[in-house]
ZATI-983370 format. One record per residue (C-alpha): x negated, y, z. Coordinates in steps of 0.001 Angstrom, whole numbers, padded with zeros to 6 digits, always signed. Layout:
N
XYZ/...
***
This chain:
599
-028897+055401-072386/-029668+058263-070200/-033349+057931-070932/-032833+058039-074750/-030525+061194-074496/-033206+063121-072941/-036057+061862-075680/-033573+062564-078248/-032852+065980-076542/-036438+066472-076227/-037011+065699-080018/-034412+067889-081080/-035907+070700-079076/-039427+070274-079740/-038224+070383-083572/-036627+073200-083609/-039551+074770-081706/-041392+073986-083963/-039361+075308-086869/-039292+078758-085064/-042762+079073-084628/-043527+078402-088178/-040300+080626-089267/-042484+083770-086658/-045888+083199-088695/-044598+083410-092157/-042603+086168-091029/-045957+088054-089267/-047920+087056-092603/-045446+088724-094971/-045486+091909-092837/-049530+092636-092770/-049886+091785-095988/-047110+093765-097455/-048214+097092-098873/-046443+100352-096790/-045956+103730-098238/-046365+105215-094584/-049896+104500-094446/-049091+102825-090648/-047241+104926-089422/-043539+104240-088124/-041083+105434-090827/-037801+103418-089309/-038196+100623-090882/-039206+097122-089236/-042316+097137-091638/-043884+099872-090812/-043669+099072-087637/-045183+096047-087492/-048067+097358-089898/-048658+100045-086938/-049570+097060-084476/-051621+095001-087314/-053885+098007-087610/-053891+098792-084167/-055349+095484-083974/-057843+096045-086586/-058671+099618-084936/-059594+097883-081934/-061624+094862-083060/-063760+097731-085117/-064076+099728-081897/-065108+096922-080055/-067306+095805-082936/-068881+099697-083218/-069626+099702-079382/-071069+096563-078723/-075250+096454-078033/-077192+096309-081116/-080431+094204-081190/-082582+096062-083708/-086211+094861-083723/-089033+097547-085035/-091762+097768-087237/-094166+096128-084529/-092016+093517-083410/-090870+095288-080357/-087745+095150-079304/-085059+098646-079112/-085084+100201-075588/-088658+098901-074902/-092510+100006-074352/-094677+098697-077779/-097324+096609-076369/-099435+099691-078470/-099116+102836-076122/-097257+105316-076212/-094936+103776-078977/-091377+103336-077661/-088722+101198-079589/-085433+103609-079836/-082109+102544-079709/-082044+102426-083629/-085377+100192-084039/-087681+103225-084691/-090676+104089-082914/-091848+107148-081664/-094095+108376-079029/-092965+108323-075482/-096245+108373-073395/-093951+109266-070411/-092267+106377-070541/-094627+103898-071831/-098366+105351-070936/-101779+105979-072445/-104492+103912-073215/-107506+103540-071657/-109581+106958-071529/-106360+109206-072865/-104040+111783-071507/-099963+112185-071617/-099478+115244-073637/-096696+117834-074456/-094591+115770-076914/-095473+112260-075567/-098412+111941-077623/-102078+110859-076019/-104886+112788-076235/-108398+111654-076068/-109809+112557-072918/-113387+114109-072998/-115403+114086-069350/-115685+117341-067866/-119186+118366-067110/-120000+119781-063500/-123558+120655-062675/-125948+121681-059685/-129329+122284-058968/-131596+120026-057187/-131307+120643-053670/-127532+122073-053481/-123766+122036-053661/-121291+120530-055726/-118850+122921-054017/-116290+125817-054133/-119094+128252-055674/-120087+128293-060020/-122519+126129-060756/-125627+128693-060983/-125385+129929-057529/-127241+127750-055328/-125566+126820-051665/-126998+123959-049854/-125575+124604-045892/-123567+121994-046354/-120365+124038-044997/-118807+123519-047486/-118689+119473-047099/-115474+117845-047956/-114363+116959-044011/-112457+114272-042560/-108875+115781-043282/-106709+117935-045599/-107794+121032-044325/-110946+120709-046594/-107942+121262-049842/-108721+124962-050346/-110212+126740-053919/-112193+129019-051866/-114141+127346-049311/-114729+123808-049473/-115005+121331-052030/-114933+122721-055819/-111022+122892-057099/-110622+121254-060659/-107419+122705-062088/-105858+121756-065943/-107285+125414-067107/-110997+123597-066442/-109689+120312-067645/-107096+119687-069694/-107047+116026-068899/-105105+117301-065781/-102227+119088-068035/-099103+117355-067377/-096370+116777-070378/-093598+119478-070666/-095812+121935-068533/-095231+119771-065669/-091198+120717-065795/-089810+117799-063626/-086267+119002-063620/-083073+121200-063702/-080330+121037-061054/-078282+123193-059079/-080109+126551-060362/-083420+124956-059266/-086410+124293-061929/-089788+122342-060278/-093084+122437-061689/-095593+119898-061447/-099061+120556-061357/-102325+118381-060682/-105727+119347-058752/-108894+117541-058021/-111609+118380-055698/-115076+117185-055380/-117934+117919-052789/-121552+116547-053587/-124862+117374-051723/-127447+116728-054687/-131127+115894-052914/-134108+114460-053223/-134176+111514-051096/-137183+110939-049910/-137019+107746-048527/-134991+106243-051873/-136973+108725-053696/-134549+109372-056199/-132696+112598-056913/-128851+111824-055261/-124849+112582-054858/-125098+112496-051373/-121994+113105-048891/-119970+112194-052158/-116256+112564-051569/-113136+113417-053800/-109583+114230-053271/-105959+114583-055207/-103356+116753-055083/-099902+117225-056929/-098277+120285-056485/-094737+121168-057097/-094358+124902-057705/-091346+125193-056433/-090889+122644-053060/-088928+119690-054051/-086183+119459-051968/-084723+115904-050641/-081332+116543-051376/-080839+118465-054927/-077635+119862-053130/-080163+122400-051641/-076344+123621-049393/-076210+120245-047607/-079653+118848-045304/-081002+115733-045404/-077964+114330-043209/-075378+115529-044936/-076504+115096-048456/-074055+113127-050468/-075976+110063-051668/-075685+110748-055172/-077709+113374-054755/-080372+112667-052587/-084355+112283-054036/-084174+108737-053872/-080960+108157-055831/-081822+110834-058828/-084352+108725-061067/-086095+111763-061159/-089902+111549-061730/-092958+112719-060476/-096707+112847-061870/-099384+110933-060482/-103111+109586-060912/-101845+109356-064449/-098490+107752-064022/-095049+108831-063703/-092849+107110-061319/-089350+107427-059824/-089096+108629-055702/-087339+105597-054844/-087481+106170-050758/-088084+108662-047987/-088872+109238-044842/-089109+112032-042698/-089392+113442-038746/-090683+110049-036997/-090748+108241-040146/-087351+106596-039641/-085364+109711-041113/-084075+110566-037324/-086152+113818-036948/-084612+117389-037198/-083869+118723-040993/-087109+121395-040084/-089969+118047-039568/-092557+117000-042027/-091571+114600-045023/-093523+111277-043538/-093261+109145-045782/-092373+108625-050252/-092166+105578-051652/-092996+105981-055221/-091681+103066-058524/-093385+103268-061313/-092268+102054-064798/-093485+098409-064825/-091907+097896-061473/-095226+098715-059294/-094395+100336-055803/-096511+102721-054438/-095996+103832-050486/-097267+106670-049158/-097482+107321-045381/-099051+110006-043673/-102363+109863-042511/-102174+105917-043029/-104356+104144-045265/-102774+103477-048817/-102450+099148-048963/-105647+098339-050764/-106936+101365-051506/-110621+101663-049531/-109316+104008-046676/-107285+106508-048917/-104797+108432-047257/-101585+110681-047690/-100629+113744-046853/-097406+115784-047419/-097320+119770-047578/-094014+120177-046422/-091129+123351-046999/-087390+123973-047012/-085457+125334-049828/-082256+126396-048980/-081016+123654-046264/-082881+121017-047515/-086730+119252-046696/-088410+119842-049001/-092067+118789-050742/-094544+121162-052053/-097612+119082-052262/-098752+115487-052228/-102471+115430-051259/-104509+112192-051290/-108262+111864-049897/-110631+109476-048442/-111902+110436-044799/-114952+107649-044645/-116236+105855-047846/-115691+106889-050929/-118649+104974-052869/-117582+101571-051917/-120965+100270-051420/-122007+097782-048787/-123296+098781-046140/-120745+101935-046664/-122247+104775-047943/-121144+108123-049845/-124381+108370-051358/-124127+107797-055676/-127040+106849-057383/-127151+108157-061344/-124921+106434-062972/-122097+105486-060189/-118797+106939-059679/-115909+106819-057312/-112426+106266-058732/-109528+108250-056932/-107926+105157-055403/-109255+102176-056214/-107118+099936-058654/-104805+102704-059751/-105178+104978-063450/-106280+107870-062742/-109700+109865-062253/-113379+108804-061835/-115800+111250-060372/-119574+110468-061452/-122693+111277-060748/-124774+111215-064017/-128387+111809-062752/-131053+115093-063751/-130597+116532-067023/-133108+115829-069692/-135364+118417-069483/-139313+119561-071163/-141914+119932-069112/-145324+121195-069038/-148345+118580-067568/-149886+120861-065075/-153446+119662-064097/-155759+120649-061334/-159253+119597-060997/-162052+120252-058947/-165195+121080-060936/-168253+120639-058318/-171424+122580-058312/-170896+124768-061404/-172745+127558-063055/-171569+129690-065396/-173288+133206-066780/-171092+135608-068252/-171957+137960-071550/-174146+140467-068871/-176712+137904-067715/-174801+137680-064380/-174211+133671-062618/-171890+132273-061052/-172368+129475-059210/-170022+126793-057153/-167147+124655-056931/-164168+125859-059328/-160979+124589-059652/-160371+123830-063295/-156304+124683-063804/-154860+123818-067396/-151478+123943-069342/-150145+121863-072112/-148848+125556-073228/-151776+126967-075613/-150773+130633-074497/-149655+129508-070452/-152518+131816-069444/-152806+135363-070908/-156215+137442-070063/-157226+140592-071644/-158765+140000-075290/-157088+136204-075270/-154644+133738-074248/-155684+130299-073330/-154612+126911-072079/-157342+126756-068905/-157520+129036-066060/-160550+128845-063482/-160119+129660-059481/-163395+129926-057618/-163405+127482-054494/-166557+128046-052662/-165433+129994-049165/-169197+131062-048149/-170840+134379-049520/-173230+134868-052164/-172647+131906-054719/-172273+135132-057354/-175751+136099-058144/-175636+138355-061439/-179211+138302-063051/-179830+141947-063356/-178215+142573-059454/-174642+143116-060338/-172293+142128-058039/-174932+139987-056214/-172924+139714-052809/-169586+138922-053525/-167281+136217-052722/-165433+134068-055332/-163893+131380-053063/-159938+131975-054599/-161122+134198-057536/-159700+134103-061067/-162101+132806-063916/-161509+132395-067465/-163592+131758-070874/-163555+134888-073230/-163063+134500-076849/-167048+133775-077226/-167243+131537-074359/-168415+132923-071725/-167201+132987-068314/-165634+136620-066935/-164465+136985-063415/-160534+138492-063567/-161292+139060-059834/-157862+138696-059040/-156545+135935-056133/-154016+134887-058977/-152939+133972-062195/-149594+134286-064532/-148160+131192-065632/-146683+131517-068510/-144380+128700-068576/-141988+129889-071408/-141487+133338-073819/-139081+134658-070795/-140059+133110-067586/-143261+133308-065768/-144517+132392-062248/-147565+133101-059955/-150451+130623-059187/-151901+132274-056410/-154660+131905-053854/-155412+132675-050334/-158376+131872-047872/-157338+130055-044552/-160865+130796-043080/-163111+128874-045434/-160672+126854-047576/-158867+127814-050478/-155119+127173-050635/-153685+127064-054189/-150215+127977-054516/-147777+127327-057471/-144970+129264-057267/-141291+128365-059078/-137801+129856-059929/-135036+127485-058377/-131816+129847-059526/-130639+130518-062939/-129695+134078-062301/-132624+134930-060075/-135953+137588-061338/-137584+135757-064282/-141015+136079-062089/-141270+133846-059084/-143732+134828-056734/-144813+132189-053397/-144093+134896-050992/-140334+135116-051877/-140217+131660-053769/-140498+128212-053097/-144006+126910-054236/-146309+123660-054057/-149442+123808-051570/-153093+122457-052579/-155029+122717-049951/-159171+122735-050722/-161676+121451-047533/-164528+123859-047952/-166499+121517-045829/-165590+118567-047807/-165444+119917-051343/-161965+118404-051793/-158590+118397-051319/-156943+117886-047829/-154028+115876-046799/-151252+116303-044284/-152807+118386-041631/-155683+119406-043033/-157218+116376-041533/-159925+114810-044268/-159074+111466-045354/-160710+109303-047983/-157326+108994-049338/-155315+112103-050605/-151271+111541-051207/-149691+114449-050422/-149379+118231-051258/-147113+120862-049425/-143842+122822-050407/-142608+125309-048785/-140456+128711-049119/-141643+132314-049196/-143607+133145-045848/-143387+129751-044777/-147042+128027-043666/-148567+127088-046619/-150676+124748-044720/-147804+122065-044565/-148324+119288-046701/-145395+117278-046223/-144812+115808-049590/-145460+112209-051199/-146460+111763-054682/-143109+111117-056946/-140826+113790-055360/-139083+116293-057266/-138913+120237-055841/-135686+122428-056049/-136486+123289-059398/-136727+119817-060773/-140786+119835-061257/-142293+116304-059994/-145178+115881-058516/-146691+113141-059781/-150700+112548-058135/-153135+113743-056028/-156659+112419-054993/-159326+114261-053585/-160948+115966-056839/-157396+116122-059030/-153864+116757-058511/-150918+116661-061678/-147800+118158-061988/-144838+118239-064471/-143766+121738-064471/-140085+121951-066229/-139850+125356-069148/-136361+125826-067529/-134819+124853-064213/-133018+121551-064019/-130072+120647-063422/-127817+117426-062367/-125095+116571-064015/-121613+115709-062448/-118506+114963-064903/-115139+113641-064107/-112987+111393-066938/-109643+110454-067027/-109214+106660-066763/-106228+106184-068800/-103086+104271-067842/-103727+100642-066512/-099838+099741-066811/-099392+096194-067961/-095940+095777-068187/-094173+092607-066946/-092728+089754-068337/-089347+091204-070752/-090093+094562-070520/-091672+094039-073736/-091116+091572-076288/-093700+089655-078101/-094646+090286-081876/-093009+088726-084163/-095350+086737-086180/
***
């Protein structure tokens, strides 16, 4: 009986729990749906009340509702808050895109611009002459001491001796977006900037025998215009910087090789952040966008990079360390040839760090360039009578000129110049006694308008290479023999007349005894391969150069036997060519970063 009291209280209960429940729902239903005059608002009455809480309900599913994530997808496919697998495009928050090149890169061969836009990048052009500088001076001045050479650390960074400083005004591939404005805090604005420099000795190698970048090296530098401090609370130092204000918390970003990336680390002093506040920054480790880590340590070699190194310019503003510069260079190899070698052949190039975007410095090779075929040949046992009756008799050295006015005489211009050779007296006989005893050995000689043969009796010749520039061919007698001297500008800016006694110039040298050319030493060989060049006062009986190399002013020398010898003379000096391009952004974003197109 007791049991069945308790079920039977337990029904009765449950029942009327029941009815209650369902009496409280009704009751709830009537009162949201029931119009109210006060608009929700409590006017006394139990209905207004209770329409206050249904809407403040409502209100709050709708605010939950408005500030949930959205998932918009845009035009591309891609995803809101992410990088478009087509650079720069960034999906927005809404599902538009819009250029964000900060955020999301460049492609290959283009530039981050003002706006987040990317520009096409054209190479810039750098030039030297054959036997000089890529280095701190213009291009037309030539320098070839080498002093200049990019050295083994970063005192070589300097604009005005040392390497040659490439700055965004030369290249605007090196223009950073938003001027280079990296941020605003505490009163403090920083300025980002970006150099390159680049040393090249261009030579003739004579062993290669190619014209070459030799002693090629590169460096990189990002400078801050105003230091960047460590803690952005420039008040507090590096110990007492709160942490939300310290480099490495901020998500600020700095520019470079093409990138932007977050300081995500520091060190400083020792390199474990234990030095004094005054001590170098030692060390920045660097995030970029797709998640890549860069760490930079002073003076060590960057992981993978082929011997690149670091190097901070450190400052102080206000009580904080502070950065001005990041400078990055390579102290050995910067060709990446085996065996190692900083020598470029035309048409190689030596990225600034390996495996990173960034810039490429090439060398191109000689400029394309006209020249002139210069001949000289020996003529053997000639005779010639000019318009008087008078002979001339000998070995002449026939010179001629592609150039139908390279030789200019009085009454004509011609193509074809003749220099006496004979060294002994008395080979001029004149048939009625005129000038019967002179010499012509390194005499000038040339065809008048009507044929004949008329002695210019001068030990030279203009060569009249082009309308404004014009060099000597001269002659001299080193006891009997007859050296034959071409002379040559080697400087853009230098007197449009280049003599061989203040000019570098090619050396033939004629045996008298012989009747032919010489070779090195003036010792007679069967076999002839080499002709001399020298500078100015210099010996002109060195002949010291094979047959293929190419003189300071870019003419080759291409033969020599015993009876002929050829040159290709260039109608203006030339140059090689140098440029540096921008590589573009290599980012490849990871896996989620960016989503797939939807197909």
């Amino acid at each position: 009986m007791a049991k069945k009291g308790i079920s039977q209280h337990y029904d009765q209960t449950g029942f009327r729990f029941s009815i209650m429940v369902l009496a409280i729902l009704a009751l709830v239903a009537l009162y949201v749906t029931t119009p109210s005059n006060s608009g929700g608002f409590y006017d006394g009455s139990s209905l207004g009340r209770s329409n206050l809480v249904g809407q403040a309900i409502a209100s709050k599913t709708a605010q939950v509702q408005a500030t949930a994530p959205q998932t918009y997808i845009c035009s591309d496919g891609t995803y809101s808050n992410k990088c478009s697998y087509n650079k720069p495009s960034f999906c927005s928050s809404t599902g538009q895109l819009a250029n964000n090149c900060i955020k999301c890169g460049c492609p290959t061969g283009k530039f981050c611009s003002t706006g987040g836009s990317c520009v096409a990048s054209s190479p810039l052009q750098l030039k030297t002459y054959i036997e000089d500088d890529l280095d701190y001076s213009v291009d037309t001045v030539r320098y070839t001491t080498q002093s200049s050479r990019f050295g083994s650390t970063t005192s070589s960074f300097s604009p005005s001796a040392g390497p040659k400083q490439v700055t965004k005004d030369t290249y605007p591939a090196l223009a950073l977006p938003n001027n280079g404005l990296i941020y605003s805090a505490s009163g403090i604005s920083v300025t980002e900037n970006q150099n390159i420099y680049l040393f090249s000795y261009t030579k003739y190698d004579e062993t290669a025998k190619l014209v070459q970048g030799q002693f090629a090296k590169t460096g990189y530098e990002a400078v801050f215009t105003s230091p960047l401090p460590l803690c952005l609370d420039t008040t507090k130092n590096v110990y007492s910087c709160p942490a939300s204000k310290r480099l490495s918390a901020s998500k600020i970003k700095v520019w470079l090789l093409g990138s932007s990336w977050y300081v995500s680390g520091y060190t400083f002093g020792n390199g474990t952040g234990n030095g004094t506040n005054t001590t170098v920054v030692q060390s920045l480790t660097l995030t970029r966008e797709d998640g890549k880590t860069l760490l930079l340590t002073s003076a060590q070699e960057i992981s993978g990079s082929k011997n690149w190194k670091p190097q901070f310019v450190s400052a102080t503003i206000g009580q904080s360390l502070a950065i001005s510069k990041i400078q990055l260079y390579n102290d050995l190899d910067q060709a990446y040839k085996t065996p190692v070698t900083q020598t470029l052949n035309a048409g190689e190039g030596i990225d600034i760090i390996k495996g990173l975007p960034g810039y490429k410095f090439n060398y191109l090779g000689i400029e394309a360039a006209n020249f002139d075929n210069l001949q000289f040949n020996i003529q053997k046992a000639q005779s010639f009578t000019d318009s008087q009756g008078n002979l001339f008799t000998g070995d002449f050295l026939l010179v001629s000129s592609g150039i139908s006015n390279a030789f200019q005489f009085p009454g004509i211009s011609t193509s074809q110049a003749y220099i006496g050779l004979e060294g002994s007296t008395n080979n001029n006989t004149g048939g009625n006694g005129t000038n019967n005893s002179q010499n012509i050995a390194g005499k000038v000689f040339y065809l008048d308008a009507s044929g004949y043969m008329k002695a210019y009796w001068s030990n030279g010749v203009t060569y009249h290479y082009s309308p404004s520039e014009s060099a000597e061919i001269a002659t001299s007698l080193y006891y009997t023999d007859v050296i034959i001297r071409l002379a040559e500008r080697t400087e853009d800016n230098a007197n449009a007349y280049a003599y061989p006694s203040t000019s570098w110039h090619f050396n033939l040298y004629y045996d008298s005894n012989y009747n032919q050319f010489k070779d090195s030493g003036g010792v007679y060989v069967n076999f002839v391969d080499k002709v001399g060049y020298s500078f100015g006062s210099s010996p002109d009986v060195f002949v010291n150069k094979e047959q293929g190399f190419i003189s300071n002013r870019g003419t080759v020398f291409n033969s020599i036997s015993q009876y002929s010898a050829s040159f290709s003379y260039p109608t203006s000096i030339v140059h090689a060519l140098y440029s540096v391009n921008y590589n573009g952004d290599d980012i490849v974003w990871p896996e989620g970063a960016v989503n797939s197109k939807i197909t």
